[in-house]
Structures are given as structure tokens and as C-alpha cells.
C-alpha positions in Angstrom: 39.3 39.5 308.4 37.2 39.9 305.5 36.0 37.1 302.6 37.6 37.6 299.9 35.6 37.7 296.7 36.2 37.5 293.1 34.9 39.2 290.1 33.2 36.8 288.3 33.2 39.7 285.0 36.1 41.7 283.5 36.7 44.9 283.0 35.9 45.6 279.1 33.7 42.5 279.3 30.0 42.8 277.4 27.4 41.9 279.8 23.5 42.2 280.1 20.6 42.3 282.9 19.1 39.6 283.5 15.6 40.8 283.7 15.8 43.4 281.8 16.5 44.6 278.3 19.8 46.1 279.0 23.6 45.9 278.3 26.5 47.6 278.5 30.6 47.6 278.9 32.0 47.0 282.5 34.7 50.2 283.8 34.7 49.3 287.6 33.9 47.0 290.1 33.5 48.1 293.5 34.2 45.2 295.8 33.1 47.4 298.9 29.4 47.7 298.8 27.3 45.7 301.0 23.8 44.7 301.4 21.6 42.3 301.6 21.2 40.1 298.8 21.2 36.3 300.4 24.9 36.2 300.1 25.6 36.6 304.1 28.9 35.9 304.9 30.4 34.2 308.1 29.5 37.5 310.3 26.2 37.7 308.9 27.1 40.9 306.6 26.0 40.1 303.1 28.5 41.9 300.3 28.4 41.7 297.1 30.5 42.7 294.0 28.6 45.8 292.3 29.6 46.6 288.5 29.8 50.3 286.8 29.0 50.2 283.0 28.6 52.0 280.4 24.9 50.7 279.7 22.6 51.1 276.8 19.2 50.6 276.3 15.8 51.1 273.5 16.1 54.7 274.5 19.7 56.4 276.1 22.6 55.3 276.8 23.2 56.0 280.7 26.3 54.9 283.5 24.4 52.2 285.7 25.6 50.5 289.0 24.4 46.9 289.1 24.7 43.7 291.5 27.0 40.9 290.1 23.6 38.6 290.8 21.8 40.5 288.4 23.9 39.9 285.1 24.9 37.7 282.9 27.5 37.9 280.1 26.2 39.3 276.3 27.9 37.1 273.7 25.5 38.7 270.6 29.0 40.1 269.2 27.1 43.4 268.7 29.2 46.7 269.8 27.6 48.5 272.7 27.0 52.2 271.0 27.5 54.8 274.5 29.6 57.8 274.1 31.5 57.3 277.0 33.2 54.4 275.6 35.7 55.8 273.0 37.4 57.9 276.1 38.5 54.8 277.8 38.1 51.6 275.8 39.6 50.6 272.4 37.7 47.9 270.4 39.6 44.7 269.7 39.9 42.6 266.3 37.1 40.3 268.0 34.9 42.9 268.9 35.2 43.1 272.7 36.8 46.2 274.5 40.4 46.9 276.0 41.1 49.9 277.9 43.1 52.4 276.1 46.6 52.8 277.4 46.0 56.9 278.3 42.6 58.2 279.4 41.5 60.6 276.8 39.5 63.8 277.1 
């Protein structure tokens, strides 16, 4: 049987990298990659928790795949301007994102 593991991020949730200058709005979180980041588990398979975002940064917006390791969460308050965002997230009164009740195309 498998560890189980637990997002440590929400969907809609503002995060950035750690190392680098980039942020973005979580959409998925694939619980079923594995590698090898130190995290071995009890079989000596290492698996981690890899996010999909809607990521911007100094230049384009882009749709990045990142290790749960390698962010951190982005409490600037300041909206996170991709296009992809308005088909499946609704901004909040506080500023964060919810996903919209209906995909849009």
C-alpha cells in the first residue's frame, strides 16, 4: 500500500518559486509522479506532489509543472495576470481565486 500524501497548497491558491522570480495560480495537483527528490518513502520510491499553474513571469505568462519542494505561498495580494485564468477561476472579494462553477470556453 502506498503513503498517502497531502497537498500542502490549494487549488486557487497564489504561490511562487522559490528560487526563481515566478508565480502563478494552482489548477491541479498530480499526486502520481515520482522521482527522486530526497523524499524516499518506506520502499525506497521517492514521490512527490507536482503542481500545475497558471504561471507568470517578467516576460509571458506560460502553464508550468513544478515540485511541491520548490514553492512557497505568494501573499503580495497582487492578481496573477495569465489568460487562462478567467476560463476556470473567479476572483474572490479578497483577491484570491475560486474555481467557477461551469468551465467556460
Amino acid at each position: 500500500m502506498g503513503k498517502i500524501q497531502f497537498a500542502r497548497y490549494n487549488i486557487g491558491q497564489v504561490i511562487r518559486h522559490r528560487l526563481y522570480a515566478m508565480r502563478g495560480v494552482i489548477f491541479d495537483v498530480d499526486t502520481s509522479f515520482a522521482g527522486t527528490d530526497g523524499e524516499s518513502a518506506s520502499d525506497g520510491i521517492a514521490t512527490r506532489l507536482v503542481y500545475r499553474l497558471f504561471a507568470e513571469d517578467d516576460e509571458i505568462p506560460y502553464v508550468a509543472c513544478i515540485a511541491e519542494n520548490d514553492l512557497e505561498p505568494d501573499d503580495s495580494g497582487e492578481p496573477v495576470s495569465h489568460p487562462g485564468i478567467g476560463a476556470m477561476f473567479e476572483v474572490g472579494e479578497a483577491g484570491g481565486y475560486r474555481r467557477r462553477g461551469h468551465v467556460m470556453n
